[in-house]
FILORO-401697 format. One line per 5 residues: number of its first residue (from 0); their letters; for each residue x, y, z of N, C-alpha, C. Coordinates in Angstrom, 2 decimals. Example, Ala and Ser with C-alpha at 12.3 -4.5 7.8 and 13.67 -1.06 7.14 Angstrom:
2
0 = as = 13.19:-5.69:7.80:12.30:-4.50:7.80:13.20:-3.30:7.80 ~ 12.85:-2.25:7.08:13.67:-1.06:7.14:12.90:0.03:7.87
end
This chain:
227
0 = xxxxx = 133.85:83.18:104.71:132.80:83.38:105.73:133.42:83.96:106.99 ~ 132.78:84.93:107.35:132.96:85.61:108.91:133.22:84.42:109.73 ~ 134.17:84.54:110.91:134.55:83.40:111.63:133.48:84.09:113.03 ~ 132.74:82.63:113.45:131.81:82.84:114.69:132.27:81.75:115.86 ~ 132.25:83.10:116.98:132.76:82.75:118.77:131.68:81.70:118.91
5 = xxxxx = 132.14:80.85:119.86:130.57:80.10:120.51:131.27:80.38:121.79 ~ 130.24:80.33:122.58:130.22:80.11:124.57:129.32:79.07:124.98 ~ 129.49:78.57:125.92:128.80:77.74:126.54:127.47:78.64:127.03 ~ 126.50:77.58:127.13:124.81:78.00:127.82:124.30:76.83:128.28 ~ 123.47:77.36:129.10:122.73:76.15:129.88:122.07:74.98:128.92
10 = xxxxx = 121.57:73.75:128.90:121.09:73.16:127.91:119.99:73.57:127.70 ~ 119.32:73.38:126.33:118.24:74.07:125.82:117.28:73.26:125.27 ~ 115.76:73.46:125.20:115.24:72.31:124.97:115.22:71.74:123.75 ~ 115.09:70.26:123.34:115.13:70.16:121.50:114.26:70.80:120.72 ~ 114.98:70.99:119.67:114.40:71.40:118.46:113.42:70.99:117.66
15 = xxxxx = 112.59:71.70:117.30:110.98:71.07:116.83:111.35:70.69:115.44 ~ 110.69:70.32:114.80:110.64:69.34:113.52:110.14:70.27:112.54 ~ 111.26:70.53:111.38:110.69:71.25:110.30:109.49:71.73:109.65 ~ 108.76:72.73:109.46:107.92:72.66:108.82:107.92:73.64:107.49 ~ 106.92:73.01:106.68:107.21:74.77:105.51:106.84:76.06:106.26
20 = xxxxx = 107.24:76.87:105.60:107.19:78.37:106.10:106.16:79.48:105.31 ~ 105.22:79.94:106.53:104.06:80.54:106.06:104.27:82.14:106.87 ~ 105.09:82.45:107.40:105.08:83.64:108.12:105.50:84.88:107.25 ~ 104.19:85.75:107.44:104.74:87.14:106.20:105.94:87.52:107.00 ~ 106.53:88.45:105.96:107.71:89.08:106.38:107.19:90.15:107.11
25 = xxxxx = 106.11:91.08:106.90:105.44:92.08:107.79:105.64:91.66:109.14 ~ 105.37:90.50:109.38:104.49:90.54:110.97:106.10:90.12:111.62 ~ 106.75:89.69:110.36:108.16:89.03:111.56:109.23:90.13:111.18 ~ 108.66:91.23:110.90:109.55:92.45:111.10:109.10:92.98:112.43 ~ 107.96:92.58:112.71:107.39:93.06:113.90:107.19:92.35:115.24
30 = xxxxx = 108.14:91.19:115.10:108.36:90.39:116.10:109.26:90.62:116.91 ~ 109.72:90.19:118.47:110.30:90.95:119.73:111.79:90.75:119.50 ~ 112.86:90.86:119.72:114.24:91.05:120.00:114.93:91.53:120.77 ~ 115.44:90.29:121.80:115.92:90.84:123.10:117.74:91.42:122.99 ~ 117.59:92.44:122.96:118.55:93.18:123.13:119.76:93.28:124.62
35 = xxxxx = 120.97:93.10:124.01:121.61:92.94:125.62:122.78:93.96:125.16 ~ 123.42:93.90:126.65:124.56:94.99:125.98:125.86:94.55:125.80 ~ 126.94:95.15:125.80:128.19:94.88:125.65:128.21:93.53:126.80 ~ 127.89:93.20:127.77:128.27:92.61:128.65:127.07:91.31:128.70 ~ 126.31:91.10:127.96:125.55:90.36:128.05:124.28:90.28:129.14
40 = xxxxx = 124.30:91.36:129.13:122.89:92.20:130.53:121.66:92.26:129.99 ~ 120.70:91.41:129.48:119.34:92.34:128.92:118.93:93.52:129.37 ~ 118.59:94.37:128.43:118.18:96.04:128.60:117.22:96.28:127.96 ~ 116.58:95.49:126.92:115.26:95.82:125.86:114.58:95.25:124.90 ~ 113.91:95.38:125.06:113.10:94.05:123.69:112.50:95.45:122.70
45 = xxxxx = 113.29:94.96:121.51:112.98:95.39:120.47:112.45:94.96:119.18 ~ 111.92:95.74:118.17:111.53:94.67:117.05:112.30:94.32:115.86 ~ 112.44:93.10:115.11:113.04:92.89:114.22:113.91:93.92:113.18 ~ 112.84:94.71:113.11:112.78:96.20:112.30:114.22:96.32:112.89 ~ 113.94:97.00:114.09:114.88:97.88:114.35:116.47:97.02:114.57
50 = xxxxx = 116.37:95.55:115.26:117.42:95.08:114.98:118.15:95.10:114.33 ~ 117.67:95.05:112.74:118.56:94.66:111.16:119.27:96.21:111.22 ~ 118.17:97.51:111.60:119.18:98.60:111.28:120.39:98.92:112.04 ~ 119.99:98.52:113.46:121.83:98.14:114.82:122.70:97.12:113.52 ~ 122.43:95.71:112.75:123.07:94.96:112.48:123.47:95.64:110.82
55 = xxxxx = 122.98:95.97:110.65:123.36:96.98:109.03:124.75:97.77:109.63 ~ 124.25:98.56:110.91:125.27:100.18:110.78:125.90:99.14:111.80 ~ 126.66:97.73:112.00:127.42:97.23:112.45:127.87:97.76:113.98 ~ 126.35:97.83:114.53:126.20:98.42:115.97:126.27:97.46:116.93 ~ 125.63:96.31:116.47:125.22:95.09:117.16:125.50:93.82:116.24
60 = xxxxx = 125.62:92.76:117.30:125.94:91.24:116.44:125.01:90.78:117.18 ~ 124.51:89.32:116.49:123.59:88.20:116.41:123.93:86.94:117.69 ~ 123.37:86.98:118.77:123.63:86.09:119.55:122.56:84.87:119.13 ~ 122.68:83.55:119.15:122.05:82.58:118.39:122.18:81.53:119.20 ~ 121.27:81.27:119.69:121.22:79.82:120.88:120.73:78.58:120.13
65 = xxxxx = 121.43:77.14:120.09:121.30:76.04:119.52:122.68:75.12:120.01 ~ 122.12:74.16:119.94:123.12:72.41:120.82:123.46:73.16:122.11 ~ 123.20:73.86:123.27:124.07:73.72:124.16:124.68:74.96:124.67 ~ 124.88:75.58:123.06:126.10:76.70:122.84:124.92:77.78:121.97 ~ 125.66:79.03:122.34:125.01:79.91:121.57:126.24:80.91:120.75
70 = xxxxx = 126.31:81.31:119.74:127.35:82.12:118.83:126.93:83.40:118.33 ~ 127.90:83.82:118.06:128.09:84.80:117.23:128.17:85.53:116.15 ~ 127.32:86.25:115.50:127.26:86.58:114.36:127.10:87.69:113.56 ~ 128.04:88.16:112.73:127.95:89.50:112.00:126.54:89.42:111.15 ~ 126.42:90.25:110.32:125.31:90.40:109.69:125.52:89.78:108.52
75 = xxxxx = 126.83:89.81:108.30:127.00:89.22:106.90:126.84:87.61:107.26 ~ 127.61:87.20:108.14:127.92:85.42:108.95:126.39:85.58:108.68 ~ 125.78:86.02:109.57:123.82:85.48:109.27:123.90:85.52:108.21 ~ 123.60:85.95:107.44:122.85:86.20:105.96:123.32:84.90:105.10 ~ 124.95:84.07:105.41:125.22:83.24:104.56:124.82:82.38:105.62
80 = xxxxx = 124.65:81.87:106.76:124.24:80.98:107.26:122.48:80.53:106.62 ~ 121.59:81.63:106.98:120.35:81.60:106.44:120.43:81.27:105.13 ~ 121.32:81.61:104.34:121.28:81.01:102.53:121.42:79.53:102.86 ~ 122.12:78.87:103.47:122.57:77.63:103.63:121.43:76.91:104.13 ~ 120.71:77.69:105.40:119.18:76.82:105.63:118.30:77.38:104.90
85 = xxxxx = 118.30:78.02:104.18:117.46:78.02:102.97:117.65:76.95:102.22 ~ 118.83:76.79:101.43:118.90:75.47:100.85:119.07:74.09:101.17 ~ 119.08:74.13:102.39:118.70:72.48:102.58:117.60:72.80:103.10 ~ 116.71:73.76:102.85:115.28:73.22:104.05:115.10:73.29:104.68 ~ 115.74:73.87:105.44:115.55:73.96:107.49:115.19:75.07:107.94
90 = xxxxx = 113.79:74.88:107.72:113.47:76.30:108.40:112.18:75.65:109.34 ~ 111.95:76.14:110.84:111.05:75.52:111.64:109.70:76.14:111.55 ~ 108.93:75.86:112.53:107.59:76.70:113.03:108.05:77.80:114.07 ~ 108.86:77.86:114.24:108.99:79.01:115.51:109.48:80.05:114.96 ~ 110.61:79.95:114.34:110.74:80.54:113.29:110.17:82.37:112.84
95 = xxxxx = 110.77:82.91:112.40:110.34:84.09:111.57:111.49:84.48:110.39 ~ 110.57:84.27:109.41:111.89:84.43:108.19:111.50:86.30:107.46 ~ 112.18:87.07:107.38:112.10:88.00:106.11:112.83:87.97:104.81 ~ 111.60:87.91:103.90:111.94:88.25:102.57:111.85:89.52:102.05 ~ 113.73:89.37:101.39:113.71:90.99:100.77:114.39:90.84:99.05
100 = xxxxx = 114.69:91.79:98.48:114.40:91.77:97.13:115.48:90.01:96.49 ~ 116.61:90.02:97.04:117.79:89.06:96.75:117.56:87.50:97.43 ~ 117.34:87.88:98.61:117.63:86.99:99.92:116.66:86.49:101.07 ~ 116.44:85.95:101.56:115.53:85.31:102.35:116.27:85.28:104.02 ~ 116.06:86.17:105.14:116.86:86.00:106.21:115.89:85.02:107.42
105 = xxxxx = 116.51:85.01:108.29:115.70:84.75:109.22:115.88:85.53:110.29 ~ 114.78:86.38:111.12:114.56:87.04:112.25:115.69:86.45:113.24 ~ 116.33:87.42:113.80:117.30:87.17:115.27:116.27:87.07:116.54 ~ 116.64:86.52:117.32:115.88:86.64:118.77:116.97:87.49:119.73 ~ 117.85:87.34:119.47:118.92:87.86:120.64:119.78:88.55:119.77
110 = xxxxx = 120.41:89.90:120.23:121.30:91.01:119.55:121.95:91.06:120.84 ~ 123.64:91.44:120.26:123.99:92.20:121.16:124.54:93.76:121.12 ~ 124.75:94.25:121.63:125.39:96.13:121.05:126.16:96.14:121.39 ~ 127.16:96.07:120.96:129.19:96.31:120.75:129.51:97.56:121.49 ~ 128.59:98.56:121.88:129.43:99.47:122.32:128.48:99.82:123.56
115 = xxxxx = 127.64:99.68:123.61:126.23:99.75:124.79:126.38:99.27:125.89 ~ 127.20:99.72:127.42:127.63:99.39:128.40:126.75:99.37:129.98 ~ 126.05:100.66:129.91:125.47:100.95:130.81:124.41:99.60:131.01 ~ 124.38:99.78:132.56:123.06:98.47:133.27:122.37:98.75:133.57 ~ 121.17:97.69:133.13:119.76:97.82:132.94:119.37:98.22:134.29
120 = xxxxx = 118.36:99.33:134.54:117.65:99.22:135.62:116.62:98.31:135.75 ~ 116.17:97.85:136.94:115.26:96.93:137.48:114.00:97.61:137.68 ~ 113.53:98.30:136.88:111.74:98.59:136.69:111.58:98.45:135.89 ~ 109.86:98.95:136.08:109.08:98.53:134.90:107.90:99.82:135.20 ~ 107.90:100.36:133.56:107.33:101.51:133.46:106.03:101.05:133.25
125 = xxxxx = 105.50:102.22:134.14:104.03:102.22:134.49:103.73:103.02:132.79 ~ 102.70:102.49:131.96:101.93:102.75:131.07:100.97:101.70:130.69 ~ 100.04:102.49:129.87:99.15:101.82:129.12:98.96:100.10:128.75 ~ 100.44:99.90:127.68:100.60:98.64:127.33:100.56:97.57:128.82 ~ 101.64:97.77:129.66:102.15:97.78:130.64:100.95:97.13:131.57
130 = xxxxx = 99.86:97.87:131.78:98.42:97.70:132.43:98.20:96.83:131.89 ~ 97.88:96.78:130.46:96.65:95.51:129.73:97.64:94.48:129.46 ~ 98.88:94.15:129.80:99.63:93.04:129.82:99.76:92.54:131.33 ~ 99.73:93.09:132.11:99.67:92.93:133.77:98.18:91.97:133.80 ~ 97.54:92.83:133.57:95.46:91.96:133.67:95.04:90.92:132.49
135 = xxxxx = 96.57:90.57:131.43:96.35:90.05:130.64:94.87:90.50:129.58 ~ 95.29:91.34:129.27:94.05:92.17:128.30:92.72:91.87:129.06 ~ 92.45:91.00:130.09:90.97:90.92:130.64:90.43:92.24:131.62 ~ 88.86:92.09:131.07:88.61:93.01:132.02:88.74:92.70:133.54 ~ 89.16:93.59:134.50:88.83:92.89:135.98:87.88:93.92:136.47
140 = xxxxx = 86.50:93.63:135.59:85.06:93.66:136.30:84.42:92.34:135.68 ~ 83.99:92.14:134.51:83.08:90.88:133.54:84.39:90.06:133.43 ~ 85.65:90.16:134.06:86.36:88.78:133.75:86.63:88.52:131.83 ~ 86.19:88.93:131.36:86.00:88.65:130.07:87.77:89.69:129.16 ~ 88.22:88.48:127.93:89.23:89.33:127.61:88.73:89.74:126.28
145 = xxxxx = 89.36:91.57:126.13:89.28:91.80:124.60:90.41:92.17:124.23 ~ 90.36:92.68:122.53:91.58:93.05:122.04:91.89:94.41:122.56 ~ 93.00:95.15:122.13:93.05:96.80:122.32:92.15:97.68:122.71 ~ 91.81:97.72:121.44:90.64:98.92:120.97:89.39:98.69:121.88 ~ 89.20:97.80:122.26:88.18:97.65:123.17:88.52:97.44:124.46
150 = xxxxx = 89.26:98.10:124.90:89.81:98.34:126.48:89.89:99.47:127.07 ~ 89.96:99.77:127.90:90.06:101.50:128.37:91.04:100.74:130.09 ~ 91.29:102.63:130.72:92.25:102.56:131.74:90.80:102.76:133.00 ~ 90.64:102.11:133.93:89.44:102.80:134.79:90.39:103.21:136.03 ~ 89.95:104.37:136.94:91.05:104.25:138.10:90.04:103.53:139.29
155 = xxxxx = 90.24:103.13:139.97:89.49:102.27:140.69:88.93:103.03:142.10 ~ 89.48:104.11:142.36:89.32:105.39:143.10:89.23:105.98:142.52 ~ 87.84:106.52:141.65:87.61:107.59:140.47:88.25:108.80:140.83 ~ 88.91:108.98:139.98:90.39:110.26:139.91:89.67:111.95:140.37 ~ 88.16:111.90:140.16:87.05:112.87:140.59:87.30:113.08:142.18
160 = xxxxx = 88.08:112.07:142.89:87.69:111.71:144.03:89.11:111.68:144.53 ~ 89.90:112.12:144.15:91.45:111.62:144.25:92.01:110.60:144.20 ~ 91.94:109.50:142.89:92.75:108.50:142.67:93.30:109.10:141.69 ~ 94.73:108.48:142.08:96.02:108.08:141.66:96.35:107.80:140.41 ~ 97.05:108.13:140.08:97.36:107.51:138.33:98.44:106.42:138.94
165 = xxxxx = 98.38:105.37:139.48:99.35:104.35:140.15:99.36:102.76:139.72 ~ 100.19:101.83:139.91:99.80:100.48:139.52:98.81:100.20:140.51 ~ 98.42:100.72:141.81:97.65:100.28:142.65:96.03:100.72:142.70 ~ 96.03:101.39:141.93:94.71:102.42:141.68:93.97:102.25:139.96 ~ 94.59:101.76:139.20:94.43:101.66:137.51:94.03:100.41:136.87
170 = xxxxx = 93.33:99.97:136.70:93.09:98.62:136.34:92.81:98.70:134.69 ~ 92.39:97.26:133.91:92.37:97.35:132.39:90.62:97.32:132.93 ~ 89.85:97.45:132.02:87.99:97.46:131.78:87.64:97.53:130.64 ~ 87.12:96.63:130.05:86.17:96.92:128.70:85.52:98.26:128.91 ~ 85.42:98.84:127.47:84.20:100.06:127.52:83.03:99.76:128.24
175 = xxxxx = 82.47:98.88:128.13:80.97:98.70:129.09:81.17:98.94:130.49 ~ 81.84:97.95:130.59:81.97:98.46:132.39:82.48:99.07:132.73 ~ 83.01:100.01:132.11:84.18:101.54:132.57:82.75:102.26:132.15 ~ 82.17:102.61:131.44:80.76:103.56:131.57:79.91:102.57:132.62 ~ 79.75:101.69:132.61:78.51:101.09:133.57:79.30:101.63:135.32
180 = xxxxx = 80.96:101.29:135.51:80.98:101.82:136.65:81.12:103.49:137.28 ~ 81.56:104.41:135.85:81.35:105.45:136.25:82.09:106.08:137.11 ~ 81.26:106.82:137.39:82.19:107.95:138.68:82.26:107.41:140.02 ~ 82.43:106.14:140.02:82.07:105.39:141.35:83.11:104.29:142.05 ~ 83.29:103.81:143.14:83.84:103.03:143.10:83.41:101.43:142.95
185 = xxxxx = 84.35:100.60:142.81:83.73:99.70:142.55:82.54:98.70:143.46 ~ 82.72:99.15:145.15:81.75:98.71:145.82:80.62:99.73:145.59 ~ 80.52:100.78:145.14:79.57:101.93:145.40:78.35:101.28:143.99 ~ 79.36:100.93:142.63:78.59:100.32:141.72:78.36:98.58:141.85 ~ 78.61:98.00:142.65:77.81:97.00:143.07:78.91:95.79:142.16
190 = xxxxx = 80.10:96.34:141.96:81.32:95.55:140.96:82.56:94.87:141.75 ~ 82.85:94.06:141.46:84.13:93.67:142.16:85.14:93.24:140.95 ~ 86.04:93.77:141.76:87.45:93.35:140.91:88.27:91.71:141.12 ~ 88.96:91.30:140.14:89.10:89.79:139.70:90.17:90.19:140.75 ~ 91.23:90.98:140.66:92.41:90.92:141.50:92.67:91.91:142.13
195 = xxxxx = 93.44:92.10:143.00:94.00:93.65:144.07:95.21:93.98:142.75 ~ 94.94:95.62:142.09:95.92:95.60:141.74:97.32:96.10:142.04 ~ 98.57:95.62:141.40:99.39:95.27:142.13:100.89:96.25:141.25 ~ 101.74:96.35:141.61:103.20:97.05:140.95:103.51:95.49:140.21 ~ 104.03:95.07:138.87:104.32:93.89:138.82:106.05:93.91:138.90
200 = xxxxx = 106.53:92.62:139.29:107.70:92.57:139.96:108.82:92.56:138.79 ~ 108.34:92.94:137.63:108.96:92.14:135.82:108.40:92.62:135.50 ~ 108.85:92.81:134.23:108.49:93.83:132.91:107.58:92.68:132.35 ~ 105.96:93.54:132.14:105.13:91.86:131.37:104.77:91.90:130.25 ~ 105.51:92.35:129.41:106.43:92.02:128.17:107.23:90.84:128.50
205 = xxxxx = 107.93:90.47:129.03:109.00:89.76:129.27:108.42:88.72:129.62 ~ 107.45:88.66:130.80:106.79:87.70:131.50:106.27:87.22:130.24 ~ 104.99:87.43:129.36:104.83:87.38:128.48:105.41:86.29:127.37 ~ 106.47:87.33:127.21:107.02:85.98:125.27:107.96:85.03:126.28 ~ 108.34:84.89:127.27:108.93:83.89:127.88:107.84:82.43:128.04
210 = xxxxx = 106.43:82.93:127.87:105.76:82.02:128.18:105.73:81.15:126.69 ~ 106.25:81.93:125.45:105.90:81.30:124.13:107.25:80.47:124.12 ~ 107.06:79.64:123.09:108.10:78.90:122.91:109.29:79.20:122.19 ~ 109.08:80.62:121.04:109.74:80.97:120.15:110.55:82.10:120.92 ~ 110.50:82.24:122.42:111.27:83.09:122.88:112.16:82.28:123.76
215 = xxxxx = 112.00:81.22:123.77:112.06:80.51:124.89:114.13:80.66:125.18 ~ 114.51:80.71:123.86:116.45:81.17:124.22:116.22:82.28:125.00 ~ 115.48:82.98:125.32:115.89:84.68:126.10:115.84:84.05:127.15 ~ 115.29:83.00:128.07:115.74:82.68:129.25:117.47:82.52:129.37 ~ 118.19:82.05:128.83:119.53:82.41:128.47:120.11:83.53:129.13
220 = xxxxx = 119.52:84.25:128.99:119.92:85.68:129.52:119.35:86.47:130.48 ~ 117.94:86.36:130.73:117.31:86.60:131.69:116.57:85.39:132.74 ~ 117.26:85.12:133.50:116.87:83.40:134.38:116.03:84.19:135.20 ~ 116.47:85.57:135.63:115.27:85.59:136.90:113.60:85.55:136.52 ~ 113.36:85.98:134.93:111.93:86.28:134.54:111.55:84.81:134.54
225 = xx = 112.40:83.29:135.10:111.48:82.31:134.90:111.28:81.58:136.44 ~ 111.40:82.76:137.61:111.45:82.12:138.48:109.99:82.10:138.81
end
């Protein structure tokens, strides 16, 4: 077996109590992975997917937080570790396992990239996702939240009029009230907005799976997203 580093980490909270395992392999190929670099800097949350192919072409190793300490791990070290909690049983609810033709792995939360030096800049790109994670998918006219597909971008200074494509000007809106407010602003259509919108200070992605429990080791690495 591959020999694995440990380092010290802040203490971490206990570990939840086994349960059987119901998670497709689809959706936990498509689950987040915080990516850091040579130096232990977060720079990106990526998905499972793309992790295994950094940990295949031996780009990146497996950072793994548990007792205290978090380690190190090749791709191969995972793969026989996961055989081992495969066979005694230990696999949790937080958990994301993939099954492939031989082997049964379990999803990484934390990668690191062996050769990936450069430091992260401190923004956060203005887009789409970006918006409806800021307003938390709700509209801020009816207050009310939907999924995707039923959201649109409204500018809050109709862009007819010279608004901005800006965090301060763009809000999330259900289809209804993005046609009900129109070419207007929102006092002109008789609407008010839930919040002033704002530049957010964090990537809310980040803000986000920090709030779940199954991300909860990436505080490890990023302390300021839990201030």
């Amino acid at each position: 077996m591959v020999s694995v580093a440990q380092f010290p980490v802040p203490d971490s909270s206990a570990l939840e109590e086994p349960i059987p395992h119901r998670r497709s392999s689809s959706s936990a190929l498509e689950a987040n992975v915080l990516a850091l670099n040579r130096n232990f800097l977060a720079v990106q949350v990526i998905t499972v997917r793309r992790a295994f192919c950094l940990l295949v072409k031996d780009l990146a190793e497996i950072i793994h937080v548990e007792g205290g300490h978090y380690s190190a791990y090749d791709f191969a070290a995972w793969r026989e570790l996961c055989q081992l909690k495969t066979e005694m049983g230990e696999r949790y609810e937080y958990e994301d396992w993939v099954r492939s033709v031989n082997f049964d792995i379990q999803a990484p939360r934390v990668i690191r990239l062996l050769t990936y030096e450069r430091v992260p800049r401190n923004t956060v790109k203005f887009n789409r996702r970006n918006i409806f994670l800021r307003d938390g998918h709700r509209c801020q006219y009816c207050g009310k939240r939907f999924s995707t597909p039923r959201l649109s971008l409204d500018h809050v200074l109709p862009k007819s009029r010279g608004g901005a494509d800006t965090w301060e000007n763009i809000v999330c809106a259900c289809l209804k009230c993005n046609v009900d407010k129109g070419g207007r602003t929102p006092a002109e259509a008789g609407m008010k907005l839930l919040q002033k919108p704002l530049k957010p200070k964090r990537s809310p992605l980040l803000s986000r799976q920090l709030s779940l429990s199954k991300y909860e080791c990436w505080r490890n690495f990023v302390p300021q997203m839990t201030e």
